[in-house]
ZAKEPA-945201 format. One line per field, with one value per residue (C-alpha): residue number from 1; y, z, x. Coordinates in nm, 4 decimals. Layout:
pos <- c(NUM_...)
y <- c(Y_...)
z <- c(Z_...)
x <- c(X_...)
This chain:
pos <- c(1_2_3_4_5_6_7_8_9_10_11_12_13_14_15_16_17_18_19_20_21_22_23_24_25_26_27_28_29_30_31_32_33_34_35_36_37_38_39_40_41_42_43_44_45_46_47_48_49_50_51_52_53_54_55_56_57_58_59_60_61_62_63_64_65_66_67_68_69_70_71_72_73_74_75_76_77_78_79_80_81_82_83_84_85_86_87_88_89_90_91_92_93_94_95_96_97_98_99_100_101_102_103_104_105_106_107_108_109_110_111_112_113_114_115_116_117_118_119_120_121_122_123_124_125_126_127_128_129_130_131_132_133_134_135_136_137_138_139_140_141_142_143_144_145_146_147_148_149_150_151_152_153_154_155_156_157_158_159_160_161_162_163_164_165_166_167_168_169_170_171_172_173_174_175_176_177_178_179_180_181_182_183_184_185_186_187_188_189_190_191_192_193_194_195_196_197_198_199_200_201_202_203_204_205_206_207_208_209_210_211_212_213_214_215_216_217_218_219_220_221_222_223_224_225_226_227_228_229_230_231_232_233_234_235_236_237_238_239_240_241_242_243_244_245_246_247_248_249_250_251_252_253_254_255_256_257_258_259_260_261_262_263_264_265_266_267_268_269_270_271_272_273_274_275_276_277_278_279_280_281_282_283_284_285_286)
y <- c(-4.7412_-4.5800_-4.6910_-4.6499_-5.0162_-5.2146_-5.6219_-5.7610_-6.1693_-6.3460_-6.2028_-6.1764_-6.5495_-6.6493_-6.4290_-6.2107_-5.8364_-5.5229_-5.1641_-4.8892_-4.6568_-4.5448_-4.7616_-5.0199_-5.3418_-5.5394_-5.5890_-5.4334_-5.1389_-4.7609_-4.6788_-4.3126_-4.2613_-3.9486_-3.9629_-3.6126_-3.4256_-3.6386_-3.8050_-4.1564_-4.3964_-4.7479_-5.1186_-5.2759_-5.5567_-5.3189_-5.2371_-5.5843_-5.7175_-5.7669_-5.9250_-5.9041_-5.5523_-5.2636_-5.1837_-5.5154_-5.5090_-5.2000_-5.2763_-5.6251_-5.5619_-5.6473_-5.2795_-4.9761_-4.6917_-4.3760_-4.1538_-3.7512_-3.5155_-3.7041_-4.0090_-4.1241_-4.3401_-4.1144_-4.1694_-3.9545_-3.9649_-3.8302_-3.8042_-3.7052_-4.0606_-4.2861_-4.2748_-4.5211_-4.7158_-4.7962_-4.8479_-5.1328_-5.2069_-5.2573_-5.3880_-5.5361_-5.3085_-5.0357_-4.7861_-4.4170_-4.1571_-4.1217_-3.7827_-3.9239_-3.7858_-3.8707_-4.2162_-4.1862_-4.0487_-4.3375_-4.5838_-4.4346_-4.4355_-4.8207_-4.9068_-4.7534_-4.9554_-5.2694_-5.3608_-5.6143_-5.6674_-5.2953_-5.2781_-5.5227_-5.3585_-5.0400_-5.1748_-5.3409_-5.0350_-4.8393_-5.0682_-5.0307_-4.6045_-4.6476_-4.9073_-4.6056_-4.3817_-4.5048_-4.3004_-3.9343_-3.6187_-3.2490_-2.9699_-2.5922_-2.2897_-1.9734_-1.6123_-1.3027_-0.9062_-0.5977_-0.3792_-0.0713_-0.0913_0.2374_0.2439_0.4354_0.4981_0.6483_0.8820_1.0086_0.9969_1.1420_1.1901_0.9919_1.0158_0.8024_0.5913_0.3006_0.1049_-0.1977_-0.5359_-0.8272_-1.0820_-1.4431_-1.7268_-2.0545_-2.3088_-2.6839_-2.9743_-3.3402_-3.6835_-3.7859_-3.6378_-3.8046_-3.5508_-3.2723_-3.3299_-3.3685_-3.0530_-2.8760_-2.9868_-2.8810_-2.5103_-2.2346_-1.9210_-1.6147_-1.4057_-1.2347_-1.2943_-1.7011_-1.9649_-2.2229_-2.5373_-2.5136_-2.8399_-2.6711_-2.4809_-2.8090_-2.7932_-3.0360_-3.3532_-3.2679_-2.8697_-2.6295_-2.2414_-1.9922_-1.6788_-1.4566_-1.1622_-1.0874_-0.9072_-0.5592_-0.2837_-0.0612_-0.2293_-0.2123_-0.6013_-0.4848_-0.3815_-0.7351_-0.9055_-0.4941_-0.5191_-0.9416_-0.9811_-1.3604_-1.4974_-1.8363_-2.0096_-2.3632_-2.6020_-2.7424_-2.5448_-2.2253_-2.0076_-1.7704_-1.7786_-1.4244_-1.5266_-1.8006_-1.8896_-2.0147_-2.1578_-2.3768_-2.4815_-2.5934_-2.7349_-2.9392_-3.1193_-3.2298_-3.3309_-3.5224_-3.6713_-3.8232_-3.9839_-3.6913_-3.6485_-3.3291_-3.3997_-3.3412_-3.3216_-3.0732_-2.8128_-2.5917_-2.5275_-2.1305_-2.1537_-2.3723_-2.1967_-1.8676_-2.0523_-2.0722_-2.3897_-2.7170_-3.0378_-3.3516_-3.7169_-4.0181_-4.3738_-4.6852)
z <- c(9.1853_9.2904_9.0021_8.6563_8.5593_8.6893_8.6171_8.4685_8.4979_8.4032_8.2649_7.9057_7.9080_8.0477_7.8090_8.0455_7.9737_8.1013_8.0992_8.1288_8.1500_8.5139_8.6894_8.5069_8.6897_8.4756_8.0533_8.1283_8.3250_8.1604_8.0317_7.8196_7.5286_7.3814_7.0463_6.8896_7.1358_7.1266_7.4337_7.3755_7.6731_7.5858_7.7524_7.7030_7.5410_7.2851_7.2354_7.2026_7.0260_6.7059_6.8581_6.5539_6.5070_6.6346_6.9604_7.0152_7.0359_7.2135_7.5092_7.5277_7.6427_7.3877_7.2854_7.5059_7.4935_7.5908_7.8148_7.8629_8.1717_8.2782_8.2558_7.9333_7.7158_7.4294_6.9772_6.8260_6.5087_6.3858_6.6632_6.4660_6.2345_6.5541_6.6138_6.3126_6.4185_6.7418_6.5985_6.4388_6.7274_6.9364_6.6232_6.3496_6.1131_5.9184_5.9946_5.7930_5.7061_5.3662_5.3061_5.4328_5.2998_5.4352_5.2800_5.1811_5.5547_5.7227_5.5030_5.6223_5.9821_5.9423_5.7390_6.0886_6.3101_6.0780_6.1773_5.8710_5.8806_5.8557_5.5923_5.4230_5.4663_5.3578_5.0198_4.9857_5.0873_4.7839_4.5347_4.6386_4.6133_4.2531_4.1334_4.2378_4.0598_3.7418_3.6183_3.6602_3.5548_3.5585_3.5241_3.5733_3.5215_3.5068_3.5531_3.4567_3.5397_3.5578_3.8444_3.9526_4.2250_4.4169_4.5712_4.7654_4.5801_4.7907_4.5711_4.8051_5.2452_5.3379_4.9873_4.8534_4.5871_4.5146_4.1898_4.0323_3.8000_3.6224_3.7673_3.6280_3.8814_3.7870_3.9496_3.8951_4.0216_3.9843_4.0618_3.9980_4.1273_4.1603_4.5152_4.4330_4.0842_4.2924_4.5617_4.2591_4.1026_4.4179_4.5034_4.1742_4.2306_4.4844_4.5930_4.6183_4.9452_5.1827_5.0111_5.0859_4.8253_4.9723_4.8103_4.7351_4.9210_5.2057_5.0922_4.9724_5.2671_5.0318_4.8463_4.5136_4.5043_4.4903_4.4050_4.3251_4.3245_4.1855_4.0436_3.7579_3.8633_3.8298_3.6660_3.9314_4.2379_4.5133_4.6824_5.0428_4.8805_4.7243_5.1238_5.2387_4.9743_5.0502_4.6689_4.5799_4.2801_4.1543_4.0603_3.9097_3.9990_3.9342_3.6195_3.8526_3.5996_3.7324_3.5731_3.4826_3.2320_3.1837_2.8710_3.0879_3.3339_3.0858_2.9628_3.2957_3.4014_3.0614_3.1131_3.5092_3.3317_3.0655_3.2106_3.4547_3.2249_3.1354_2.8206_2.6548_2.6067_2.2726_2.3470_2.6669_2.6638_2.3236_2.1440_2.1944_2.5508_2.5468_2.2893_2.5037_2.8148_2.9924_3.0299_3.0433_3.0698_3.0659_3.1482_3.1891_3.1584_3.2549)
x <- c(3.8524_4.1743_4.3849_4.3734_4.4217_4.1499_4.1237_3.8148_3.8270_4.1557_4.5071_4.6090_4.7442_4.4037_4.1569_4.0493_3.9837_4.1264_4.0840_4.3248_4.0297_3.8958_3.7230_3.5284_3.5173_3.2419_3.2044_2.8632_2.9266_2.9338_3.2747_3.3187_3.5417_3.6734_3.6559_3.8223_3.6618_3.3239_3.2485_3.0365_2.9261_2.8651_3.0483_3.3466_3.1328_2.9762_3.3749_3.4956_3.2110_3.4327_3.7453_3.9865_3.8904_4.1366_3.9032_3.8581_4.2324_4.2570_4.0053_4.0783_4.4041_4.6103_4.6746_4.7382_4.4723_4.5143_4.3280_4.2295_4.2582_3.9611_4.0538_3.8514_3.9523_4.0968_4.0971_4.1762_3.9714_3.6483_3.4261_3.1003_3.0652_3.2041_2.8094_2.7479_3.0367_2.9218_2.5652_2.7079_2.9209_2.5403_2.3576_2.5510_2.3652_2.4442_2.1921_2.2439_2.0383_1.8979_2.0832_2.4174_2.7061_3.0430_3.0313_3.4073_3.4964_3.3156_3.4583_3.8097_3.7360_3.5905_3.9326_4.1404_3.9089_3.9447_3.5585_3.5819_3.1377_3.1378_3.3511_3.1678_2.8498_2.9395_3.0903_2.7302_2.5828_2.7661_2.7368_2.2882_2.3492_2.5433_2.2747_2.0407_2.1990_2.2914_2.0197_1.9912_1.8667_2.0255_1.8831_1.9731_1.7848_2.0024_1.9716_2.1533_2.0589_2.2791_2.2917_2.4640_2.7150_2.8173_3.1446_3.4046_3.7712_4.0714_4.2256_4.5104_4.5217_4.2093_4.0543_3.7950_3.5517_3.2288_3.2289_2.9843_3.0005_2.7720_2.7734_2.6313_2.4973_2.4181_2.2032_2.2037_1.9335_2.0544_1.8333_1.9653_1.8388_2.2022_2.3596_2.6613_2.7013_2.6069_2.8616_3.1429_3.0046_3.0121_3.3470_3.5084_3.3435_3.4824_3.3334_3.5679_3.5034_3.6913_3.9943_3.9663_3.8239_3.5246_3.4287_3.0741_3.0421_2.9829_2.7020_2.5236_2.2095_2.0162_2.1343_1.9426_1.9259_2.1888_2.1621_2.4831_2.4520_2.7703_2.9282_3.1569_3.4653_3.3860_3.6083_3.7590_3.6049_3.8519_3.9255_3.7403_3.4323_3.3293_3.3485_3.1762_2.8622_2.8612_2.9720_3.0909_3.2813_3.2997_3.5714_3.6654_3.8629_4.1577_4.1194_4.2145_3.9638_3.7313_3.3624_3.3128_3.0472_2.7402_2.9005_3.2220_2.9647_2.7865_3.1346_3.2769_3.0168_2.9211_3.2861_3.1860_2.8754_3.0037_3.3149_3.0515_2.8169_2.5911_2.4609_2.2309_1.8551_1.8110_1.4042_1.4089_1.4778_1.3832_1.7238_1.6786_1.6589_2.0020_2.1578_2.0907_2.2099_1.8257_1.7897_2.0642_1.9191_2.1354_2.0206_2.2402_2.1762_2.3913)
């Protein structure tokens, strides 16, 4: 097709469909979109299979669309969960994964689209993961050692001396049924490295494990040498407060705990291990 608005059936007035997209000439043929950067292929009936919805609207002809410098049809939105949507454009069924984890940013992208059965089905759909997880267990196992660091120290241009100092290093291992806690506990704690702070969100790899390992600050340690010797430090957030200790660790993360339903099992683990910051268990029941 030569031109870039091609006629499918009847006008507007008539209820027809159109396409200002290259060349598609039939409701079944392949059209591409660009979707941030994402290229999808379906057919302008998978597209208009919801009418009232926004790309119903949009490849219907009732809304302009706009295209790229090849002459896709171009949204600019996020390209990576548009796959679900246009599952349930080709379905009507929400299909996920069970370790899904952009709920809230599929829910957005659904709102923009105004897909009202997807909507729908994703309200259903997390009202079924909070009925799963009214019940949960926490548990973290943490460990503390002291090690030596060796350093470099500029003295003056050209001079430097070696130095060390003690370091103490802590790990903690966290295992909860909940996801959900795990992704609010790792969004309200930052790593510090390379003079940037990172959510530990994006170190989450698996919904119900997470393991930080981190430093104290150490006494006389210049800035570069924490990102030189790979050296992280945690922070928590919006509390600003570094954790230079387990004792602050517990602390912090007792009140995400709490303030989410958690509650300390008085029968696991024994009282020295908690009292010397070994073991936390907390369970919560709705």
């Amino acid at each position: 097709m030569s031109t870039a608005l091609q006629r499918l059936g009847k006008g507007p007035a008539d209820g027809g469909y159109y396409s200002q997209c290259r060349g598609v000439s039939s409701m079944s043929e392949p059209i591409t979109l660009n979707v941030g950067g994402k290229l999808y292929t379906t057919s302008l009936s998978t597209l208009t299979s919801f009418p009232d919805s926004m790309l119903g609207a949009m490849f219907s002809g009732k809304m302009p669309t706009k295209r790229d410098s090849q002459g896709n049809c171009f949204i600019d939105r996020d390209g990576k969960v548009f796959r679900y949507i246009l599952n349930f454009l080709r379905t009507s069924h929400l299909d996920l994964p069970e370790d899904f984890q952009e709920m809230g940013l599929l829910r957005r992208e659904a709102d923009f689209y105004q897909i009202q059965p997807l909507i729908e089905a994703l309200q259903e759909k997390e009202v079924e993961l909070s009925k799963a997880e009214k019940n949960a267990m926490l548990n973290i196992t943490l460990d503390q050692r002291t090690q030596t660091v060796h350093f470099t120290v500029r003295e003056a241009p050209q001079i430097y001396s070696l130095s060390s100092s003690s370091m103490e290093v802590f790990s903690a291992h966290i295992f909860s049924t909940s996801s959900l806690f795990l992704k609010l506990l790792g969004s309200k704690l930052y790593y510090c490295f390379n003079g940037n702070l990172s959510s530990i969100s994006s170190y989450l790899q698996d919904p119900n494990h997470l393991t930080l390992d981190w430093v104290a600050t150490v006494e006389g340690l210049p800035e570069e040498e924490y990102t030189r010797q790979n050296l992280k430090r945690l922070w928590v957030m919006p509390a600003n407060k570094q954790i230079n200790s387990f004792q602050v660790f517990v602390e912090e993360v007792l009140k995400i705990a709490m303030s989410d339903g958690f509650c300390i099992d008085s029968s696991h683990p024994h009282a020295s291990d908690f009292m010397n910051n070994k073991i936390i268990r907390l369970i919560r029941y709705k």
